[in-house]
TILUM-245002 format. One record per residue (C-alpha): chain; residue in three letters; x negated, y, z negated. Coordinates in pm, whole numbers, plus 50000, padded with zeros to 5 digits. Example, Ala and Ser with C-alpha at 12.3 -4.5 7.8 and 13.67 -1.06 7.14 Angstrom:
2
<pt chaine="A" residu="Ala" x="48770" y="49550" z="49220"/>
<pt chaine="A" residu="Ser" x="48633" y="49894" z="49286"/>
end
This chain:
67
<pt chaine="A" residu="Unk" x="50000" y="50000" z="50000"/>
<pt chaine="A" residu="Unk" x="49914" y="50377" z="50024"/>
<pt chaine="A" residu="Unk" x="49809" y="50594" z="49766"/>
<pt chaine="A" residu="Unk" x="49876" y="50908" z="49837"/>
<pt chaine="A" residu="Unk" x="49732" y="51218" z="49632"/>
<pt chaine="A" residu="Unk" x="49766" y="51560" z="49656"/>
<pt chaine="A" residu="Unk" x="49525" y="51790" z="49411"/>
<pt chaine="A" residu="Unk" x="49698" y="52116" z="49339"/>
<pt chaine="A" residu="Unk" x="49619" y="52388" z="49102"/>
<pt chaine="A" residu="Unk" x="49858" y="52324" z="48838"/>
<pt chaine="A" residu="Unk" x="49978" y="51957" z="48854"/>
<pt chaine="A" residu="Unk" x="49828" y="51664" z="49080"/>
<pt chaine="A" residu="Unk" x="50086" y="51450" z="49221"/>
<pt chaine="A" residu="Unk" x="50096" y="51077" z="49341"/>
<pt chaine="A" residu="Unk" x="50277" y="50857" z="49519"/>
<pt chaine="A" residu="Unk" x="50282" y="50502" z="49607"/>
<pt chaine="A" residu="Unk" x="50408" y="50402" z="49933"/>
<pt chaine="A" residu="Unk" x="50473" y="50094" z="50199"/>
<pt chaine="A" residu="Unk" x="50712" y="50234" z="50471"/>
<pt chaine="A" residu="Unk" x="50912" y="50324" z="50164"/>
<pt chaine="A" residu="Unk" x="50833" y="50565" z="49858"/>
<pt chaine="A" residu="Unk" x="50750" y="50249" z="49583"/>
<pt chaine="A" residu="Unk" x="50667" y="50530" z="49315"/>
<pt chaine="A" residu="Unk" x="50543" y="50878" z="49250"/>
<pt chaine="A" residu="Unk" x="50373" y="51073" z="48934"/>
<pt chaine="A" residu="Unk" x="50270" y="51405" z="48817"/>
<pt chaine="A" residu="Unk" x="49979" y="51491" z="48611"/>
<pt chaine="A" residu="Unk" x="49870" y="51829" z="48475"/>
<pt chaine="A" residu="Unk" x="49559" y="51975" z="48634"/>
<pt chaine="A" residu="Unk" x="49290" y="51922" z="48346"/>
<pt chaine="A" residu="Unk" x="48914" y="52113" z="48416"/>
<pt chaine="A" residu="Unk" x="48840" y="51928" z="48168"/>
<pt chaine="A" residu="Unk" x="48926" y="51576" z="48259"/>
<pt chaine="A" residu="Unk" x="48706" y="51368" z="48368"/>
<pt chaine="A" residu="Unk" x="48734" y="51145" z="48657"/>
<pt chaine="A" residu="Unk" x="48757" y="50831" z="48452"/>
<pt chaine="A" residu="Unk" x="49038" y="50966" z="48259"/>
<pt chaine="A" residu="Unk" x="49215" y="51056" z="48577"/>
<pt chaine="A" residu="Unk" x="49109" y="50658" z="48676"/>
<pt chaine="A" residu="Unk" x="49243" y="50521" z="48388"/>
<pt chaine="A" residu="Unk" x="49572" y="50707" z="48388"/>
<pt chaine="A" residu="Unk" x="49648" y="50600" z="48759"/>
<pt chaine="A" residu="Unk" x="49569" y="50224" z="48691"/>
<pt chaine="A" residu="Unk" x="49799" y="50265" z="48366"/>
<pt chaine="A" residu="Unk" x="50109" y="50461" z="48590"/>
<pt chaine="A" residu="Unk" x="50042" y="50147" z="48832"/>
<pt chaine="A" residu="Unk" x="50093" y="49873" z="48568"/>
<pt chaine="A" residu="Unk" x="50400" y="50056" z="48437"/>
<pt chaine="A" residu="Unk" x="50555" y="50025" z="48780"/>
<pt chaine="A" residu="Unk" x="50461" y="49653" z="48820"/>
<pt chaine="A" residu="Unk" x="50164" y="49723" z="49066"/>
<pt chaine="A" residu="Unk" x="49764" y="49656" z="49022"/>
<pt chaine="A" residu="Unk" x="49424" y="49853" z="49168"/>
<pt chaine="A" residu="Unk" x="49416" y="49543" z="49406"/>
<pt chaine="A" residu="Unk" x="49775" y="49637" z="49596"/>
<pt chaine="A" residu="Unk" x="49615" y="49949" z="49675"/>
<pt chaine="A" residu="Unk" x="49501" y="49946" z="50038"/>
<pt chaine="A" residu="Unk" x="49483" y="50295" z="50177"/>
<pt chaine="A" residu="Unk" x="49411" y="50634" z="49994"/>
<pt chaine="A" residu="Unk" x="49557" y="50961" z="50135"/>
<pt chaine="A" residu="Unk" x="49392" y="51272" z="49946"/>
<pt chaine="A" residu="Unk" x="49445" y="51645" z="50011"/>
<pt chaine="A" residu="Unk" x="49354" y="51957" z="49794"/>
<pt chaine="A" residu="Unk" x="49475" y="52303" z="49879"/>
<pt chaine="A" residu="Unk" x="49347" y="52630" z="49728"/>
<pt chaine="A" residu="Unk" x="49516" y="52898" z="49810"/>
<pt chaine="A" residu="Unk" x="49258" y="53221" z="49895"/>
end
């Protein structure tokens, strides 16, 4: 399946798709979260929702600052 993420300034949102929308999540923007702790939320949302790290396939990222 597809994990799609897009990075904004306030809130990062996810989804979880395969032709259909299986799942999405929000998470605050943190400057000071690390990237493991953004890894180990994700894997956690997944296992909530029935899904492992191995269904995902595909990865879809975008970040957009505005100027």
């Amino acid at each position: 399946m597809l994990l799609a993420i897009d990075i904004g300034n306030s809130n990062i949102t996810l989804g979880f798709l395969k032709q259909i929308n299986k799942a999405t999540w929000r998470m605050a923007t943190n400057l000071r979260t690390m990237p493991d702790e953004y890894g180990a939320s994700l894997i956690t949302l997944l296992q909530l929702q029935g899904f492992s790290r191995s269904d995902i396939k595909e990865v879809s990222m975008c970040s957009t600052v505005a100027q």
